[in-house]
C-alpha positions as CSV (number, residue, x, y, z in Angstrom):
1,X,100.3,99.8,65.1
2,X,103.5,98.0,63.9
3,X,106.6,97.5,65.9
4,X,108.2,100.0,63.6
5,X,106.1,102.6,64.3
6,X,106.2,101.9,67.9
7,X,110.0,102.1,67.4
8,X,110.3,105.1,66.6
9,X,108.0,106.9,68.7
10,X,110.4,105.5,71.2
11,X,113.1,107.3,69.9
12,X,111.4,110.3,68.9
13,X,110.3,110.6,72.8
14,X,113.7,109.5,74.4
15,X,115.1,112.5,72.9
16,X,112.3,114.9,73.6
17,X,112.0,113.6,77.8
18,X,115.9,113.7,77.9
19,X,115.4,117.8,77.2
20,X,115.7,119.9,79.9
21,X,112.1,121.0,80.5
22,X,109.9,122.2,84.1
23,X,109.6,118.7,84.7
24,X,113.4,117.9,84.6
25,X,114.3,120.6,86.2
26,X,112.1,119.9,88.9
27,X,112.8,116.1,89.5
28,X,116.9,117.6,89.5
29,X,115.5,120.2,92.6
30,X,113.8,117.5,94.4
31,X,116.8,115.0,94.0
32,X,118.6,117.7,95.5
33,X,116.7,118.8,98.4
34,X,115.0,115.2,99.2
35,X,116.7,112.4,97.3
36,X,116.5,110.1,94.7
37,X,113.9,107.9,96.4
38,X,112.0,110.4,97.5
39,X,111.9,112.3,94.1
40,X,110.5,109.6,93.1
41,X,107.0,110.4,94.3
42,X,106.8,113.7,92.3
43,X,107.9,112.1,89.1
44,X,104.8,109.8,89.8
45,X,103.0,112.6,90.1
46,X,104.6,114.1,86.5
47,X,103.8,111.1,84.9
48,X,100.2,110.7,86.2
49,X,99.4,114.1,84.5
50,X,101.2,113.3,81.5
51,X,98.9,110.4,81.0
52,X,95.8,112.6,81.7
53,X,97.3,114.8,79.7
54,X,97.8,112.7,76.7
55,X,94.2,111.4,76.9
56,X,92.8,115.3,77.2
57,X,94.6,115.8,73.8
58,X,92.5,112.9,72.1
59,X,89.3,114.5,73.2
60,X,90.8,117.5,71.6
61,X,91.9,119.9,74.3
62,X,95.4,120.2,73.2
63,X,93.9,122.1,69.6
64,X,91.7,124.2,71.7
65,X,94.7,125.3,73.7
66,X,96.4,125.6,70.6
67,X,94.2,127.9,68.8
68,X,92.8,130.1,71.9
69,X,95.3,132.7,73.0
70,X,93.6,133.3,76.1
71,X,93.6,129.6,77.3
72,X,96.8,129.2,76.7
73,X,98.5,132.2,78.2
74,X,95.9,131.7,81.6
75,X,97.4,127.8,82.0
76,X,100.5,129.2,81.1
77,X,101.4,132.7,83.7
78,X,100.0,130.1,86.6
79,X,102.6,127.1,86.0
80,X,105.4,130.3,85.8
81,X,103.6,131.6,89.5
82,X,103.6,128.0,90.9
83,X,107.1,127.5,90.0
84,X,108.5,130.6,90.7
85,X,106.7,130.4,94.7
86,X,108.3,126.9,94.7
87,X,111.6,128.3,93.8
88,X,111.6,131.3,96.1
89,X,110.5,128.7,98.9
90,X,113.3,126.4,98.3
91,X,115.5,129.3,98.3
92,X,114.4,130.6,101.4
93,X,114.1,127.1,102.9
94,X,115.7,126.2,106.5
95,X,119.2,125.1,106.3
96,X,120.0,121.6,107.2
97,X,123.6,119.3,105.7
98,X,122.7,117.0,103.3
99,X,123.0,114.2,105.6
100,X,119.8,115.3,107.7
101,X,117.5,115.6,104.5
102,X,115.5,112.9,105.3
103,X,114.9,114.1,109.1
104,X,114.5,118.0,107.5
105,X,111.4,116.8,105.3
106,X,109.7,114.0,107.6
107,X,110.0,117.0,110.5
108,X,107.9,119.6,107.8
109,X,106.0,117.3,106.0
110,X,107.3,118.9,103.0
111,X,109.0,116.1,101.5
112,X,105.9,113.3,102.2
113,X,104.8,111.2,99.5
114,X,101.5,112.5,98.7
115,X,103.3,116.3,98.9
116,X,105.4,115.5,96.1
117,X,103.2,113.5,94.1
118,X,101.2,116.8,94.0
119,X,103.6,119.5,93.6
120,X,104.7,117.0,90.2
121,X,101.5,117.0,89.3
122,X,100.8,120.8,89.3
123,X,103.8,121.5,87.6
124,X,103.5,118.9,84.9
125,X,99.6,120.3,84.1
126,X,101.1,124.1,84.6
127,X,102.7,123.6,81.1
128,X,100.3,124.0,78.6
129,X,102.8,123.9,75.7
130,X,102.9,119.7,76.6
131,X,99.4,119.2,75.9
132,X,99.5,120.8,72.7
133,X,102.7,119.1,71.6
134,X,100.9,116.0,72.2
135,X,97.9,116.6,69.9
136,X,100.1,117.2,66.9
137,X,102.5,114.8,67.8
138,X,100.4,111.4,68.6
139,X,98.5,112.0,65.5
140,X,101.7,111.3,63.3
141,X,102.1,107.5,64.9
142,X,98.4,106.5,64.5
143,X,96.8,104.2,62.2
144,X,93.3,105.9,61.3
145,X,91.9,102.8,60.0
146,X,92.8,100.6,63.2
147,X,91.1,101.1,66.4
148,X,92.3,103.7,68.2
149,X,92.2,102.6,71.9
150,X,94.7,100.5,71.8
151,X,97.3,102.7,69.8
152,X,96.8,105.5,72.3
153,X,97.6,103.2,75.4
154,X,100.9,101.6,73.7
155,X,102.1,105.2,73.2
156,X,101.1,106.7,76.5
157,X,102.5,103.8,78.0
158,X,106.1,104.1,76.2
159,X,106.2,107.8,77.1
160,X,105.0,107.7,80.4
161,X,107.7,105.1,80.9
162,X,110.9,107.3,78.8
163,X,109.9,110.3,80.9
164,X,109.7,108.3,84.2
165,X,113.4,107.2,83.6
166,X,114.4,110.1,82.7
167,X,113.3,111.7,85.7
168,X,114.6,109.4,88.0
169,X,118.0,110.3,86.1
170,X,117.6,113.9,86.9
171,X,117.0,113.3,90.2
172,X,119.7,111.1,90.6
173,X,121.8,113.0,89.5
174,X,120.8,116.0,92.0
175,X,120.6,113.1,94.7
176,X,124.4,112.3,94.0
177,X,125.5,116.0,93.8
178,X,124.2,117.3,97.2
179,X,125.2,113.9,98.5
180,X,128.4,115.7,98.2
181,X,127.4,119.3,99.9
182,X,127.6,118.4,103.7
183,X,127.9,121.4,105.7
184,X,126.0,124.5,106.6
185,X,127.1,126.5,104.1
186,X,126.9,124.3,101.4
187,X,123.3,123.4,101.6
188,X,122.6,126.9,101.9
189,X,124.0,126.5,98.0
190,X,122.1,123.5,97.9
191,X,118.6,125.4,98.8
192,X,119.6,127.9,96.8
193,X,120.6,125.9,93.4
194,X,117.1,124.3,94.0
195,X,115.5,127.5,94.3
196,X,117.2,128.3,91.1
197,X,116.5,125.8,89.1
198,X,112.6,126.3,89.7
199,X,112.7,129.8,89.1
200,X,114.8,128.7,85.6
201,X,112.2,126.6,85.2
202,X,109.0,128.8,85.7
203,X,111.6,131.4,83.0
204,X,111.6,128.6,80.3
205,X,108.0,127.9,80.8
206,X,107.4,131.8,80.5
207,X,109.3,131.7,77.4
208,X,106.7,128.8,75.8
209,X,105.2,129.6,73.0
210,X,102.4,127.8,71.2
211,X,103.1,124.8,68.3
Protein backbone atom coordinates (compact mmCIF):
# COMPACT_ATOMS: atom_id res chain seq x y z
CA UNK A 1 0.00 0.00 0.00
CA UNK A 2 1.52 3.44 -0.86
CA UNK A 3 1.36 6.55 1.18
CA UNK A 4 -0.98 7.85 -1.42
CA UNK A 5 -3.39 5.39 -1.06
CA UNK A 6 -3.21 5.47 2.55
CA UNK A 7 -3.87 9.29 2.10
CA UNK A 8 -6.69 9.17 0.94
CA UNK A 9 -8.43 6.58 2.74
CA UNK A 10 -7.75 9.08 5.47
CA UNK A 11 -9.63 11.64 3.93
CA UNK A 12 -12.26 9.59 2.54
CA UNK A 13 -12.93 8.27 6.34
CA UNK A 14 -12.42 11.79 8.12
CA UNK A 15 -15.43 12.80 6.30
CA UNK A 16 -17.54 9.71 6.63
CA UNK A 17 -16.69 9.44 10.97
CA UNK A 18 -17.36 13.36 11.05
CA UNK A 19 -21.19 12.38 9.84
CA UNK A 20 -23.68 12.29 12.25
CA UNK A 21 -24.37 8.57 12.70
CA UNK A 22 -25.72 6.12 16.09
CA UNK A 23 -22.30 6.30 17.07
CA UNK A 24 -22.02 10.09 17.12
CA UNK A 25 -24.95 10.67 18.42
CA UNK A 26 -24.34 8.51 21.09
CA UNK A 27 -20.82 9.66 22.19
CA UNK A 28 -22.83 13.51 22.05
CA UNK A 29 -25.50 11.66 24.79
CA UNK A 30 -22.88 10.35 26.93
CA UNK A 31 -20.75 13.65 26.91
CA UNK A 32 -23.85 15.04 28.02
CA UNK A 33 -25.10 12.88 30.77
CA UNK A 34 -21.45 11.61 32.00
CA UNK A 35 -18.64 13.79 30.51
CA UNK A 36 -16.02 13.87 28.17
CA UNK A 37 -13.78 11.57 30.14
CA UNK A 38 -16.07 9.35 30.88
CA UNK A 39 -17.56 9.11 27.26
CA UNK A 40 -14.59 8.08 26.63
CA UNK A 41 -15.09 4.48 27.70
CA UNK A 42 -17.96 3.89 25.29
CA UNK A 43 -16.12 5.29 22.32
CA UNK A 44 -13.61 2.52 23.31
CA UNK A 45 -16.13 0.32 23.16
CA UNK A 46 -17.37 1.85 19.47
CA UNK A 47 -14.10 1.43 18.26
CA UNK A 48 -13.40 -2.13 19.56
CA UNK A 49 -16.40 -3.25 17.44
CA UNK A 50 -15.50 -1.28 14.59
CA UNK A 51 -12.27 -3.17 14.37
CA UNK A 52 -14.14 -6.52 14.80
CA UNK A 53 -16.29 -5.27 12.52
CA UNK A 54 -13.82 -4.48 9.87
CA UNK A 55 -12.10 -7.86 10.17
CA UNK A 56 -15.85 -9.74 9.88
CA UNK A 57 -16.15 -7.91 6.47
CA UNK A 58 -12.75 -9.57 5.21
CA UNK A 59 -14.05 -12.98 6.07
CA UNK A 60 -17.05 -11.84 4.07
CA UNK A 61 -19.91 -11.15 6.42
CA UNK A 62 -20.46 -7.72 5.34
CA UNK A 63 -21.65 -9.36 1.53
CA UNK A 64 -23.76 -11.87 3.26
CA UNK A 65 -25.51 -9.00 5.17
CA UNK A 66 -25.54 -7.30 2.05
CA UNK A 67 -27.29 -9.76 -0.09
CA UNK A 68 -29.69 -11.50 2.72
CA UNK A 69 -32.67 -9.39 3.49
CA UNK A 70 -33.53 -11.17 6.52
CA UNK A 71 -29.98 -10.81 8.19
CA UNK A 72 -30.00 -7.49 7.67
CA UNK A 73 -33.31 -6.30 8.74
CA UNK A 74 -32.95 -8.91 12.15
CA UNK A 75 -29.38 -6.87 13.11
CA UNK A 76 -30.95 -3.97 12.08
CA UNK A 77 -34.85 -3.64 14.15
CA UNK A 78 -32.47 -4.79 17.41
CA UNK A 79 -29.88 -1.74 17.19
CA UNK A 80 -33.26 0.59 16.65
CA UNK A 81 -34.79 -1.42 20.12
CA UNK A 82 -31.45 -1.05 22.01
CA UNK A 83 -31.32 2.54 21.17
CA UNK A 84 -34.61 3.50 21.44
CA UNK A 85 -34.67 1.60 25.45
CA UNK A 86 -31.46 3.70 25.90
CA UNK A 87 -33.15 6.77 24.91
CA UNK A 88 -36.45 6.30 26.73
CA UNK A 89 -34.12 5.46 29.88
CA UNK A 90 -32.07 8.61 29.65
CA UNK A 91 -35.23 10.41 29.27
CA UNK A 92 -36.72 9.10 32.13
CA UNK A 93 -33.46 9.15 34.06
CA UNK A 94 -33.23 10.80 37.83
CA UNK A 95 -32.64 14.41 37.76
CA UNK A 96 -29.41 15.58 39.15
CA UNK A 97 -27.36 19.53 38.01
CA UNK A 98 -24.70 18.95 35.89
CA UNK A 99 -22.26 19.52 38.53
CA UNK A 100 -23.27 16.13 40.44
CA UNK A 101 -22.79 13.96 37.21
CA UNK A 102 -20.04 12.28 38.30
CA UNK A 103 -21.55 11.38 41.91
CA UNK A 104 -25.15 10.54 39.89
CA UNK A 105 -23.27 7.68 37.80
CA UNK A 106 -20.58 6.30 40.44
CA UNK A 107 -23.99 6.18 42.90
CA UNK A 108 -25.91 3.81 39.88
CA UNK A 109 -23.23 2.24 38.40
CA UNK A 110 -24.56 3.48 35.23
CA UNK A 111 -21.87 5.54 34.10
CA UNK A 112 -18.75 2.83 35.14
CA UNK A 113 -16.16 2.01 32.73
CA UNK A 114 -16.93 -1.33 31.71
CA UNK A 115 -20.92 -0.10 31.46
CA UNK A 116 -20.06 2.19 28.78
CA UNK A 117 -17.59 0.33 27.05
CA UNK A 118 -20.50 -2.10 26.50
CA UNK A 119 -23.43 -0.07 25.79
CA UNK A 120 -20.74 1.44 22.73
CA UNK A 121 -20.20 -1.73 21.77
CA UNK A 122 -23.82 -2.82 21.28
CA UNK A 123 -24.71 0.08 19.53
CA UNK A 124 -21.77 0.21 17.15
CA UNK A 125 -22.47 -3.78 16.18
CA UNK A 126 -26.50 -2.84 16.16
CA UNK A 127 -25.78 -1.08 12.78
CA UNK A 128 -25.57 -3.42 10.23
CA UNK A 129 -25.37 -0.86 7.44
CA UNK A 130 -21.37 -0.23 8.85
CA UNK A 131 -20.34 -3.68 8.22
CA UNK A 132 -21.53 -3.70 4.82
CA UNK A 133 -20.12 -0.25 4.03
CA UNK A 134 -16.94 -1.64 4.97
CA UNK A 135 -16.88 -4.65 2.58
CA UNK A 136 -17.29 -2.45 -0.41
CA UNK A 137 -15.34 0.19 0.74
CA UNK A 138 -11.92 -1.54 2.03
CA UNK A 139 -11.79 -3.40 -1.17
CA UNK A 140 -11.30 -0.04 -3.29
CA UNK A 141 -7.77 0.82 -1.17
CA UNK A 142 -6.29 -2.71 -1.46
CA UNK A 143 -3.53 -3.94 -3.47
CA UNK A 144 -4.63 -7.59 -4.62
CA UNK A 145 -1.18 -8.59 -5.50
CA UNK A 146 0.42 -7.48 -2.00
CA UNK A 147 -0.23 -9.37 1.05
CA UNK A 148 -3.16 -8.52 2.47
CA UNK A 149 -2.62 -8.63 6.26
CA UNK A 150 -0.78 -5.81 6.52
CA UNK A 151 -3.04 -3.44 4.30
CA UNK A 152 -6.09 -4.43 6.39
CA UNK A 153 -4.31 -3.42 9.81
CA UNK A 154 -2.93 0.12 8.34
CA UNK A 155 -6.55 0.91 7.37
CA UNK A 156 -8.35 -0.44 10.47
CA UNK A 157 -5.90 1.30 12.35
CA UNK A 158 -6.41 4.87 10.52
CA UNK A 159 -10.15 4.50 10.94
CA UNK A 160 -10.30 3.23 14.23
CA UNK A 161 -8.21 6.23 15.08
CA UNK A 162 -10.46 9.16 12.75
CA UNK A 163 -13.57 7.72 14.42
CA UNK A 164 -12.06 7.70 18.01
CA UNK A 165 -11.39 11.48 17.55
CA UNK A 166 -14.20 12.19 16.25
CA UNK A 167 -16.00 10.77 19.02
CA UNK A 168 -14.23 12.33 21.67
CA UNK A 169 -15.32 15.66 19.64
CA UNK A 170 -18.93 14.71 20.00
CA UNK A 171 -18.64 14.18 23.30
CA UNK A 172 -16.90 17.05 24.06
CA UNK A 173 -18.94 18.96 22.76
CA UNK A 174 -22.02 17.49 24.85
CA UNK A 175 -19.52 17.60 27.90
CA UNK A 176 -19.10 21.52 27.32
CA UNK A 177 -22.84 22.16 26.65
CA UNK A 178 -24.46 20.54 29.79
CA UNK A 179 -21.33 21.98 31.57
CA UNK A 180 -23.53 24.91 31.10
CA UNK A 181 -27.10 23.39 32.34
CA UNK A 182 -26.77 23.59 36.15
CA UNK A 183 -30.04 23.48 37.75
CA UNK A 184 -32.95 21.18 38.22
CA UNK A 185 -34.71 22.04 35.53
CA UNK A 186 -32.21 22.24 33.10
CA UNK A 187 -30.82 18.78 33.39
CA UNK A 188 -34.27 17.61 33.18
CA UNK A 189 -33.55 19.22 29.41
CA UNK A 190 -30.35 17.65 29.67
CA UNK A 191 -31.83 13.95 30.33
CA UNK A 192 -34.23 14.68 28.00
CA UNK A 193 -31.91 16.01 24.87
CA UNK A 194 -30.00 12.75 25.71
CA UNK A 195 -32.91 10.74 25.51
CA UNK A 196 -33.54 12.42 22.28
CA UNK A 197 -30.75 12.10 20.66
CA UNK A 198 -30.82 8.12 21.06
CA UNK A 199 -34.20 7.77 20.08
CA UNK A 200 -32.94 10.09 16.74
CA UNK A 201 -30.43 7.78 16.58
CA UNK A 202 -32.27 4.38 16.73
CA UNK A 203 -34.81 6.68 13.77
CA UNK A 204 -31.69 7.12 11.49
CA UNK A 205 -30.63 3.60 12.02
CA UNK A 206 -34.34 2.52 11.17
CA UNK A 207 -34.13 4.53 8.11
CA UNK A 208 -30.76 2.35 6.90
CA UNK A 209 -30.97 0.82 3.98
CA UNK A 210 -28.60 -1.66 2.40
CA UNK A 211 -25.36 -0.49 -0.03
Amino acid sequence: MTWQTLAFFFATAFVISMTPGPNMLLAMSLGLRFGARRAAWGGAGMCAALAVMAALSAFGLGALLSTSVLAFEIVRWAGVAYLTWLGIAAWRAPVEPAGNRDAAASATGEGSAARLFLRGTLVAFSNPKALVFMGALFPQFIDAAAPLAPQLIALVATMVVIEFGWIMAYATGGDRLAAKLTTVSAAKSLNRLTGGLMIGAGGLLALARRV
